[in-house]
C-alpha positions in Angstrom: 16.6 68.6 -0.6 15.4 70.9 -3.0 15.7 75.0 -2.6 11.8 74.8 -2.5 11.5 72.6 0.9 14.3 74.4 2.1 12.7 77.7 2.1 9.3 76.3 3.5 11.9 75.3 6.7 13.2 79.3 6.9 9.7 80.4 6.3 8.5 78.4 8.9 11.1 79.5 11.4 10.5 83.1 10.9 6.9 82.7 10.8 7.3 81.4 14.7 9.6 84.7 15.3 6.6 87.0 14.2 3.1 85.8 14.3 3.2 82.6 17.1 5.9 84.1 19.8 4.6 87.7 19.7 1.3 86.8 20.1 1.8 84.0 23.0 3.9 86.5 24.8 1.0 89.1 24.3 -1.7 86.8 25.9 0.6 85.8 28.6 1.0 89.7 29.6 -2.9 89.8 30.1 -3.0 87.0 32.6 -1.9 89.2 35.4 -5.6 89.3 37.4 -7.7 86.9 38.4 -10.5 87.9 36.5 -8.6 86.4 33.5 -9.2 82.9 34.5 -12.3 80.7 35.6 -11.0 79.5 38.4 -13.0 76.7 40.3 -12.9 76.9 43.8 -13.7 73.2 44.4 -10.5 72.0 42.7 -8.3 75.1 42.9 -6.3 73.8 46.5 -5.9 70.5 45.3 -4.5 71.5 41.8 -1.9 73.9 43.6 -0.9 70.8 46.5 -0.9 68.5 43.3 1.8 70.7 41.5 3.6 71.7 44.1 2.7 70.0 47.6 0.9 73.4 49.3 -1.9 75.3 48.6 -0.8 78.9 49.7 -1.8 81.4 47.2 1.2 81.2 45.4 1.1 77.7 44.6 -2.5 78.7 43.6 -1.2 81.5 41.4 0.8 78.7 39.3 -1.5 76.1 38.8 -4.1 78.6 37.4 -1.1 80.1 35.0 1.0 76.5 33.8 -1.5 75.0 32.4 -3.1 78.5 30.3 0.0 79.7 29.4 1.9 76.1 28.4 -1.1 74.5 27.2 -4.5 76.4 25.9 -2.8 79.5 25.2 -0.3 78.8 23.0 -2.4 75.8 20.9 -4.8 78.4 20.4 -2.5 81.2 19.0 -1.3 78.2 16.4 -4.8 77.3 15.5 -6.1 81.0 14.9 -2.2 81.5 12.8 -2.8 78.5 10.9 -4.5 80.0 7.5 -1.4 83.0 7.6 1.1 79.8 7.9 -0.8 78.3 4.6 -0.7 81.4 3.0 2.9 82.7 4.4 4.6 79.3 4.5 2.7 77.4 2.0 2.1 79.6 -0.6 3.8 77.7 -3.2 0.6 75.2 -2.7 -2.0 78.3 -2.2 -5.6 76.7 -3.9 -8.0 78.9 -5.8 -10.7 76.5 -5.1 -13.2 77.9 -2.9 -13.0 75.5 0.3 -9.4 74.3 0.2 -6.1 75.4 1.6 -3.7 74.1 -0.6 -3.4 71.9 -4.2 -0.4 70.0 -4.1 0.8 66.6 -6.6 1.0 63.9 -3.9 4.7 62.4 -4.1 3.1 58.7 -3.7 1.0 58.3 -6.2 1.1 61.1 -8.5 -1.9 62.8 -8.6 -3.6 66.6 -7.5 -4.7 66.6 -3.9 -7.3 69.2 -2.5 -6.5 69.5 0.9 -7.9 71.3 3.7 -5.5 71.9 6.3 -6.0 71.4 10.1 -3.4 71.6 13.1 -3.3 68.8 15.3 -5.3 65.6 16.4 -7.8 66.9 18.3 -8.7 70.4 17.1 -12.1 69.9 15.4 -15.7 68.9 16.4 -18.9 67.7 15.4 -19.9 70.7 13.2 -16.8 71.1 11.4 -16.8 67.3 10.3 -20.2 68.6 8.1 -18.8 72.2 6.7 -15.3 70.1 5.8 -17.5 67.6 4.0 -19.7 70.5 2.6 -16.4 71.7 1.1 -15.2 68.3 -0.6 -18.5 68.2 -2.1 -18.4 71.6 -3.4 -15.2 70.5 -5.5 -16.6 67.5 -6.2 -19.6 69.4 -8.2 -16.9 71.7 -9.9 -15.1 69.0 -11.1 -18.0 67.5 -12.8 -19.0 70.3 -14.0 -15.5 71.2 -15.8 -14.9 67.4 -16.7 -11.8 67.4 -14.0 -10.8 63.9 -12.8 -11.0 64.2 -9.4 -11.6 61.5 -6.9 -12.6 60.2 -3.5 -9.2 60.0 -2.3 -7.7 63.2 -4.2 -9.8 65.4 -1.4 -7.9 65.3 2.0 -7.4 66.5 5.2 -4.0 67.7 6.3 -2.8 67.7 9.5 0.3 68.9 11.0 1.3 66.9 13.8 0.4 63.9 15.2 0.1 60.2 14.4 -3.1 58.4 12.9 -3.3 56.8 16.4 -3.9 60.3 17.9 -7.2 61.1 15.6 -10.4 61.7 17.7 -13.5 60.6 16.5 -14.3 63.3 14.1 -11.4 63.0 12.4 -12.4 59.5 12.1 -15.8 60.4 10.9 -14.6 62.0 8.0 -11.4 59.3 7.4 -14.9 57.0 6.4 -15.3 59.1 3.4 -12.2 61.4 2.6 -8.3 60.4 3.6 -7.2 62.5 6.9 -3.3 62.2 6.5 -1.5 63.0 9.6 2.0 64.7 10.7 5.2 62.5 8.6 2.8 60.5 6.2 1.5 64.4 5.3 4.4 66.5 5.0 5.6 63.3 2.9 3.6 63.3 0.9 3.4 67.4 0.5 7.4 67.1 -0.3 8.9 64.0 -1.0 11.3 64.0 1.4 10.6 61.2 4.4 12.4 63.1 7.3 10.9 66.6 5.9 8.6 66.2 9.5 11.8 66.1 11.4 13.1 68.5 10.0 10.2 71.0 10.1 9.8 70.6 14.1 13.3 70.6 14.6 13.6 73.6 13.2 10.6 75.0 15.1 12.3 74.2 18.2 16.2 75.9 17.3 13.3 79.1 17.1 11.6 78.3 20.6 15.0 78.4 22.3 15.9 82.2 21.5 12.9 82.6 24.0 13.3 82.6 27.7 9.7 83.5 29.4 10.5 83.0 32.7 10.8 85.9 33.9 7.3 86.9 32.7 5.7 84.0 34.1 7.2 85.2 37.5 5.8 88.6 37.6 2.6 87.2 36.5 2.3 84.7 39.6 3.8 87.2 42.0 1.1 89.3 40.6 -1.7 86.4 41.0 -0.4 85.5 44.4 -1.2 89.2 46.0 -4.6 89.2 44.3 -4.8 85.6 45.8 -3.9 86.2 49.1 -6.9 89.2 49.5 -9.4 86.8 48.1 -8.5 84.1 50.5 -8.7 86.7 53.8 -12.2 84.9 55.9 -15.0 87.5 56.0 -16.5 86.6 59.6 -17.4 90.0 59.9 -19.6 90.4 56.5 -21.3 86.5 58.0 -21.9 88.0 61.5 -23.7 91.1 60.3 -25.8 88.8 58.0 -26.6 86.1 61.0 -27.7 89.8 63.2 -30.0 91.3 60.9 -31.6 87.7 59.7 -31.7 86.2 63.2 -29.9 83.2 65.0 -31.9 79.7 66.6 -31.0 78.7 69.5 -32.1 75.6 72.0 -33.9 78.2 74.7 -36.7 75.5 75.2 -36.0 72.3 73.9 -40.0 71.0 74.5 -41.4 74.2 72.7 -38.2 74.9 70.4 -38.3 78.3 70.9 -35.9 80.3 68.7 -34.4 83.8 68.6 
């Protein structure tokens, strides 16, 4: 493999180190009230007994923090550090063209691709299918303008992982009128080397190893679990004072239904 891919491999490992770590481990540290979560009381109970079997306030505490910290948390951090990574890692492909990521010559079939880079499968929605088709046409009315050849198929979407199997619907939408190449086919065709993919989140993962947060997710539910615990105490006396000054029926006279 070329010096060139092998530097996008070290760039992308120390990228991880200093922008998507520090800034998961950051979020994490502000999870530590309950305040930071929405937490719906209809489902909380039988999330915790789902994960763990019980619903006391610790098992509470970690089915509010799993899935933030393992799942929402750290996709968003990559999604909001995904136009540093094009300009950091990438910047051997960096575009000039108002609208697009990165220019790169596909290793398939030879020609100039203008691609706009997205992160997985699943991270746009309706509106961005239009402002990503907004952009392509954009080019599209440069190139005519300064008699480029540039077609259809030479304005893609790149995204990092995933298969073409994975691709929601707006993905799709857009795959009508512009390719949307996907995780191996895409970093394929970026660099010419077929296991580059491999590589790349291998790589990613030797990083994720030299970080153990285990110890911060513990704090955080020990943390959660106290706050828990006081939210879960019964307040008969606050319901008694309200039932005194509004009044209470009873059955004193069944025929009349008399009530105090």
């Amino acid at each position: 493999m070329s010096n060139e891919y092998d530097e996008i491999i070290e760039k992308a490992k120390e990228f991880f180190r200093k922008e998507i770590a520090p800034s998961h481990i950051a979020n994490t540290k502000k999870l530590t009230k309950l305040k930071a979560f929405k937490m719906n009381p209809f489902l909380q109970k039988y999330k915790a007994s789902f994960l763990t079997g019980n619903d006391d306030p610790e098992s509470i505490a970690k089915a509010l923090v799993y899935p933030r910290v393992l799942g929402t948390s750290i996709d968003t951090t990559f999604g909001n550090k995904l136009q540093k990574f094009c300009s950091d890692v990438l910047e051997g492909f960096a575009s000039t063209t108002s609208g697009i990521d990165i220019e790169y010559l596909d290793k398939l079939d030879g020609r100039r691709k203008y691609c706009q880079i997205k992160a997985g499968p699943n991270t746009i929605n309706k509106d961005d299918v239009e402002t990503i088709k907004g952009h392509f046409s954009g080019v599209k009315n440069l190139a005519r303008t300064n008699n480029l050849n540039v077609g259809l198929n030479d304005l893609v979407v790149g995204v990092f992982y995933g298969t073409p199997q994975d691709l929601s619907g707006h993905y799709k939408k857009i795959n009508e009128e512009y390719p949307v190449i996907i995780g191996a086919d895409f970093w394929y065709r970026l660099t010419g080397e077929k296991d580059f993919y491999q590589r790349l989140t291998d790589a990613i993962g030797d990083v994720a190893s030299e970080y153990d947060g285990s110890e911060l997710l513990d704090d955080i539910i020990k943390s959660l679990t106290v706050e828990i615990e006081e939210s879960l105490k019964p307040k008969n006396l606050e319901v008694r004072e309200i039932a005194e000054n509004e009044g209470v029926y009873s059955i004193k006279d069944k025929k009349e239904g008399e009530c105090r």
